[in-house]
C-alpha positions as CSV (number, residue, x, y, z in Angstrom):
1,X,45.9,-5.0,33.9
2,X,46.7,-1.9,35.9
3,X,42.2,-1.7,36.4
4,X,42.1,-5.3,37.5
5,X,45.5,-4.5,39.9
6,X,43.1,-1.4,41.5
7,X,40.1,-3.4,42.1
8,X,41.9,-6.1,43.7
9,X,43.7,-4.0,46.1
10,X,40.8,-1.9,47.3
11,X,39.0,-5.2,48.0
12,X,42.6,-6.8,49.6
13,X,42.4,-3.6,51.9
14,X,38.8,-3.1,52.7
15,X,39.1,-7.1,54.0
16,X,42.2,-6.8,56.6
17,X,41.6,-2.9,56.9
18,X,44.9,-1.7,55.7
19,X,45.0,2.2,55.7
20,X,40.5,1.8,54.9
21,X,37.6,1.6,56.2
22,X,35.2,-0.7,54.9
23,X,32.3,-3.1,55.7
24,X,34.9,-6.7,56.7
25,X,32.4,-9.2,58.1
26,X,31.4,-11.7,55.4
27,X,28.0,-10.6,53.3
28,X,25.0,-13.1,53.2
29,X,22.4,-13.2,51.1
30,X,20.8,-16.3,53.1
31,X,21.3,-14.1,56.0
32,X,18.0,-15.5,57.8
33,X,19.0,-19.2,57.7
34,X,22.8,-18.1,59.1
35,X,21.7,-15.9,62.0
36,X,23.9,-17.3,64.2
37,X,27.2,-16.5,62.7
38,X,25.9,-12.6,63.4
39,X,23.8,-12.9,66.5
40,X,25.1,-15.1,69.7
41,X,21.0,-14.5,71.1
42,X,19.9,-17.2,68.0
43,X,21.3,-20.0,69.9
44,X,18.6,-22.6,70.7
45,X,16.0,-20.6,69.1
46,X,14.4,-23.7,67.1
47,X,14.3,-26.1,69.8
48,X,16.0,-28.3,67.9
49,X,19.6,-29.1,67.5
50,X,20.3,-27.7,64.4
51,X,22.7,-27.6,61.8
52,X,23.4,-24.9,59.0
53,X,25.7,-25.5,56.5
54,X,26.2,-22.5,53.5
55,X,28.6,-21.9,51.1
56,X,29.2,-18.7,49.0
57,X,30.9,-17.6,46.0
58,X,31.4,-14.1,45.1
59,X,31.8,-12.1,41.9
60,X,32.2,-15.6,40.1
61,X,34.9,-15.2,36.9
62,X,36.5,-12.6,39.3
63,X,40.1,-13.9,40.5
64,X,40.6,-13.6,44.1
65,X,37.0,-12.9,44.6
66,X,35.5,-13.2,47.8
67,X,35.1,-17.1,49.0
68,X,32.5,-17.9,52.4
69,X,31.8,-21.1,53.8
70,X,29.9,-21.2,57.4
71,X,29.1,-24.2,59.6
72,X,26.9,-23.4,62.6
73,X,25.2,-26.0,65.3
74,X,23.0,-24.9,67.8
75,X,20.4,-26.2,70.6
76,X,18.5,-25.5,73.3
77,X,19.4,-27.4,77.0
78,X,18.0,-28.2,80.3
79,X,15.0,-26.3,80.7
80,X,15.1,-24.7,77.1
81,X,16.2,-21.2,79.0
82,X,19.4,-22.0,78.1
83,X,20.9,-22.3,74.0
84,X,24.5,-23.1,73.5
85,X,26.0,-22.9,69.9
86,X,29.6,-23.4,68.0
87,X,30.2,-21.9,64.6
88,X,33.2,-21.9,62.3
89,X,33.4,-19.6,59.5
90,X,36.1,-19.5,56.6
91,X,36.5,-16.5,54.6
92,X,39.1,-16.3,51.7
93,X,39.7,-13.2,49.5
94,X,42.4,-13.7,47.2
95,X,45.6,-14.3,49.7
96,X,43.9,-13.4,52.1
97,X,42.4,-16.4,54.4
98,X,40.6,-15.2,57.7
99,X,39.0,-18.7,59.6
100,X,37.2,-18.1,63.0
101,X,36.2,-20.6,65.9
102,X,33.1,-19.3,68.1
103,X,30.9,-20.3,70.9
104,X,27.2,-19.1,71.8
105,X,25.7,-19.1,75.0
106,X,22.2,-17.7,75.2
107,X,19.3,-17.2,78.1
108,X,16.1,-17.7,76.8
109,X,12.9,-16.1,78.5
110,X,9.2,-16.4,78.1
111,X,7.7,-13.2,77.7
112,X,4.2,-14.3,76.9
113,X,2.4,-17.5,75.8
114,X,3.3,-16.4,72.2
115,X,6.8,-14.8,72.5
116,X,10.1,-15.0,73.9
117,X,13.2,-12.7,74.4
118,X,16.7,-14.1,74.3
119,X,20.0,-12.5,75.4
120,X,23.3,-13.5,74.1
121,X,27.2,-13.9,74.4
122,X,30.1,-15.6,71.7
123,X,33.6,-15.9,71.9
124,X,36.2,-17.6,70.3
125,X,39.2,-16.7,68.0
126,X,40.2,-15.5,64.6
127,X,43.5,-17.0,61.9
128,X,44.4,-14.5,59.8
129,X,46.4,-15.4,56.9
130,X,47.8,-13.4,54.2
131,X,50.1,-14.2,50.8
132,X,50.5,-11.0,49.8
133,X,54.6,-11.6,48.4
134,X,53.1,-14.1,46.2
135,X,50.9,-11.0,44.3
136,X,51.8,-9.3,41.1
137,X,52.0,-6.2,41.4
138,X,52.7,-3.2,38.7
139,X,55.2,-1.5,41.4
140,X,56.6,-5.0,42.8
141,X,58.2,-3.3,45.6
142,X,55.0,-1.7,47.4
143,X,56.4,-2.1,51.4
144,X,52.7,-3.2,52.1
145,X,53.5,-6.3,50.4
146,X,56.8,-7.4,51.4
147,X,55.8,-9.8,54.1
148,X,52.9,-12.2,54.7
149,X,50.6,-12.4,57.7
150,X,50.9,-16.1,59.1
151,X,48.6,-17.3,61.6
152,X,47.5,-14.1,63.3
153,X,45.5,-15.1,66.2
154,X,43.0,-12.3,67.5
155,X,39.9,-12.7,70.6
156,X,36.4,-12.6,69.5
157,X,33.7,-11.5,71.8
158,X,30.3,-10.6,70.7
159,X,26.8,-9.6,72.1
160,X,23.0,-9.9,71.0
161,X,19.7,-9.4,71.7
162,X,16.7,-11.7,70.0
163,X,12.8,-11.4,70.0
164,X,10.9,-14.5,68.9
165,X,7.0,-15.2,67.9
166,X,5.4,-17.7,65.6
167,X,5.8,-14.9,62.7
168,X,8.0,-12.3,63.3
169,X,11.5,-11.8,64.3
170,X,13.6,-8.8,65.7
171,X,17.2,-8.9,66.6
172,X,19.9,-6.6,67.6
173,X,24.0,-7.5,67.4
174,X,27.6,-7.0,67.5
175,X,29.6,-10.3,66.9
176,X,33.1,-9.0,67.3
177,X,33.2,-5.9,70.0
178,X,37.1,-6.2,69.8
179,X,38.8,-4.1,67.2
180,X,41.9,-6.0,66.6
181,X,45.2,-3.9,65.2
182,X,47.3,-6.1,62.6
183,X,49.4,-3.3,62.1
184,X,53.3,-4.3,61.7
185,X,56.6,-3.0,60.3
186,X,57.7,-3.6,57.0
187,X,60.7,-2.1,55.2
188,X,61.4,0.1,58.1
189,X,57.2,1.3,57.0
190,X,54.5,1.0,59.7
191,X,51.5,-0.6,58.0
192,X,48.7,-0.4,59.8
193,X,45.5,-2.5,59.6
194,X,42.7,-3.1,62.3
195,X,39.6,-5.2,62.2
196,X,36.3,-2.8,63.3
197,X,32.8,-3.0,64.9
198,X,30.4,-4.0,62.8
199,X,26.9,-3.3,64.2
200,X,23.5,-5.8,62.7
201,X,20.1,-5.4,63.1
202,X,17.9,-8.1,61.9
203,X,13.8,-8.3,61.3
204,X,11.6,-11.0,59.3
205,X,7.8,-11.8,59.6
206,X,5.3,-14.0,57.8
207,X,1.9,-12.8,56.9
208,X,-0.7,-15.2,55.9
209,X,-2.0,-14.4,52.4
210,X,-4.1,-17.3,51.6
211,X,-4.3,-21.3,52.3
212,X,-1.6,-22.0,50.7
213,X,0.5,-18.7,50.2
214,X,2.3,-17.0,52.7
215,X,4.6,-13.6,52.5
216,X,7.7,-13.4,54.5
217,X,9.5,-9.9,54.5
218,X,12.7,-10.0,55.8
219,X,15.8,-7.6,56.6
220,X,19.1,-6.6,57.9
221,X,21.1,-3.4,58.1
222,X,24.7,-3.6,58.5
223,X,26.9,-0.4,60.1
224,X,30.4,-0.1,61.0
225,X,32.3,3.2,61.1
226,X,34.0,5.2,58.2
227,X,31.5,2.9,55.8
228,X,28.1,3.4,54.5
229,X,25.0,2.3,56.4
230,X,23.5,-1.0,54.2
231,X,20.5,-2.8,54.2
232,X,19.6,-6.3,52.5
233,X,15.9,-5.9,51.8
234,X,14.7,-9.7,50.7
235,X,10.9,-10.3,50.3
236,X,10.1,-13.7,49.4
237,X,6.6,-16.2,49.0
238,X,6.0,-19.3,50.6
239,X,4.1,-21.9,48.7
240,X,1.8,-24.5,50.7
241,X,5.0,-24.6,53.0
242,X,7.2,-26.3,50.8
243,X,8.4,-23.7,48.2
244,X,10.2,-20.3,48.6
245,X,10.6,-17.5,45.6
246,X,12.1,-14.6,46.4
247,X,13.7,-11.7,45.6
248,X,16.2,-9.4,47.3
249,X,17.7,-5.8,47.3
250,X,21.3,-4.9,49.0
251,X,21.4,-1.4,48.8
252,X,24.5,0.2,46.7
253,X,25.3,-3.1,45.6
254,X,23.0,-5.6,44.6
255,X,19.9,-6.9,42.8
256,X,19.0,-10.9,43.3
257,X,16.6,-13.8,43.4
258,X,16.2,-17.0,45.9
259,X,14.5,-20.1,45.5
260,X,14.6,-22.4,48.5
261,X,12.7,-26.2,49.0
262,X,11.6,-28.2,52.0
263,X,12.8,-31.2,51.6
264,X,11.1,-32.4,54.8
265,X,9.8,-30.7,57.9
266,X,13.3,-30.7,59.3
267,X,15.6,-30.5,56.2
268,X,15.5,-27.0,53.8
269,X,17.9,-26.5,50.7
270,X,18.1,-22.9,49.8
271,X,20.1,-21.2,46.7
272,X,20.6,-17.5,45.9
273,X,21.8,-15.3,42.9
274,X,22.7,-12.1,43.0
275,X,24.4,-9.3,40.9
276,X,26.4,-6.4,42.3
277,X,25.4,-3.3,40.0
278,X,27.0,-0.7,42.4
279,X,30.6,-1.6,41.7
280,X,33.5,-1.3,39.0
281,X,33.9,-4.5,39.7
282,X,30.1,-5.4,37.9
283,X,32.0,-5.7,34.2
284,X,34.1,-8.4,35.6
285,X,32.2,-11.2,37.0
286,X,28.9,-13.2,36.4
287,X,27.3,-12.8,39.9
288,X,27.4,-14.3,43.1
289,X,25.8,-17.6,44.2
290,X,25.3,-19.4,47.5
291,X,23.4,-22.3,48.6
292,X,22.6,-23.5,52.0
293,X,21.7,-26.6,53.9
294,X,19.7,-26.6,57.3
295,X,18.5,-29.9,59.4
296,X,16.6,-30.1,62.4
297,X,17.1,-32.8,64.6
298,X,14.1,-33.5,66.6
299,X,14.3,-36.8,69.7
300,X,10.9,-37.6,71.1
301,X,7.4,-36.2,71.3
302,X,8.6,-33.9,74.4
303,X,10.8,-32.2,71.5
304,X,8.7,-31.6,69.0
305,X,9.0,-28.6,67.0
306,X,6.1,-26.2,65.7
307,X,5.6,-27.1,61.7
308,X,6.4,-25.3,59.9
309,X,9.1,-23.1,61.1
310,X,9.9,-19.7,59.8
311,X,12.8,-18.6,61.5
């Protein structure tokens, strides 16, 4: 009991930042279909109005584990210089419950015939909620759990860069530049906790292999300070534009596979597996999985989007 009690903590702490320093932000093994929810500058991108729905459950037989659900909707306007977006994202670890509301404004410019460069802004807000006198604890009178955090409201404000062509993909973020302190009083105790900058660079391409088989190499590398640097490695093969296999790497921490379909040109279903190796926490749960949904919705010839679409 008194291992389960450990691993929970560490994880309660590394997600609200009490007296740690950890990687917060949500982890995404879908990570190129929910590029909005890290990088403002992805707004409008598809020239489509889109919608991306995923859902994630981590460290499954784990209690408390790590819970993700996303929503994002995005399109270009006007002139298609413009791409305005709104995301919600609900993250739950144990009592923990951390929901944010954000925005996306992006300009859009052509750099060539083939590519395009977009720079972005978000902002919105963050709930933090956290149970933590309803946990059972092997010293039951810990001060950092005498009272619950109810309805914390904290500013979000992020920036990012994004570089676009046919097949390939760079992009450079921040989503929150606001470190926000939850630090508060308890038992006469000051317990401190702040949210920090977490720092994403994102790149994918697609090279051409054969008629019907393409390759598409994709990563992001996470940072933030006091934590490790950590890179999601994901190569994957495209099958006559319908089909996805892939596998991924995250480094220190997992190993896993992805399979994703296209239903139609505007509707993909993507699930993912993986298995975190690098923690103690391996020998108590049956992996991770996460499915997501993605529709295009295209109005008129004038619309029209290049098929197929990689990013």
């Amino acid at each position: 009991m008194k291992t389960y009690i450990h691993l929970f903590t560490a994880l309660l702490f590394s997600s609200i930042g009490i007296e740690s320093i950890a990687q917060q932000d949500p982890m995404y093994t879908h990570y190129m279909y929910n590029t909005l929810s890290i990088n403002p500058a992805y707004a409008g991108s598809r020239d489509a109005l889109t919608i991306t729905g995923l859902h994630r459950s981590q460290w499954v037989d784990f209690k408390g584990a790590p819970m993700t659900q996303t929503l994002t909707v995005h399109s270009p306007i006007a002139n298609k210089h413009i791409g305005l977006g709104l995301g919600v994202t609900n993250d739950r670890i144990g009592p923990v419950n951390n929901t944010s509301f954000m925005g996306s404004f992006a300009y859009r410019m052509q750099l060539t015939k083939k590519s395009k460069l977009a720079l972005g802004l978000s902002g919105g807000v963050s709930l933090l909620q956290a149970n933590l006198t309803n946990l059972q604890l092997d010293q039951q009178y810990d001060v950092s759990f005498q009272n619950n955090l109810s309805n914390r409201t904290t500013p979000i404000f992020g920036v990012g860069v994004y570089y676009s062509r046919d097949r390939f993909y760079a992009g450079v973020s921040v989503p929150n530049l606001i470190q926000s302190d939850y630090s508060t009083i308890q038992s006469g105790a000051i317990v401190t906790g702040q949210s920090h900058r977490h720092y994403f660079l994102t790149l994918g391409g697609v090279i051409k292999m054969g008629e019907d088989l393409d390759f598409k190499p994709t990563t992001m590398v996470k940072m933030t300070d006091g934590a490790p640097l950590q890179a999601d490695v994901t190569a994957s093969f495209i099958i006559r534009d319908k089909l996805l296999l892939g596998a991924m790497v995250r480094t220190g921490d997992a190993v896993g596979a992805l399979v994703g379909f296209n239903i139609t040109d505007q509707f993909h279903l993507g699930y993912s597996f993986d298995w975190s190796y690098g923690l103690r926490t391996a020998k108590y749960n049956q992996g991770s999985h996460e499915i997501v949904l993605r529709y295009d919705f295209i109005f008129g010839s004038k619309n029209q989007i290049h098929s197929p679409r990689y990013f």
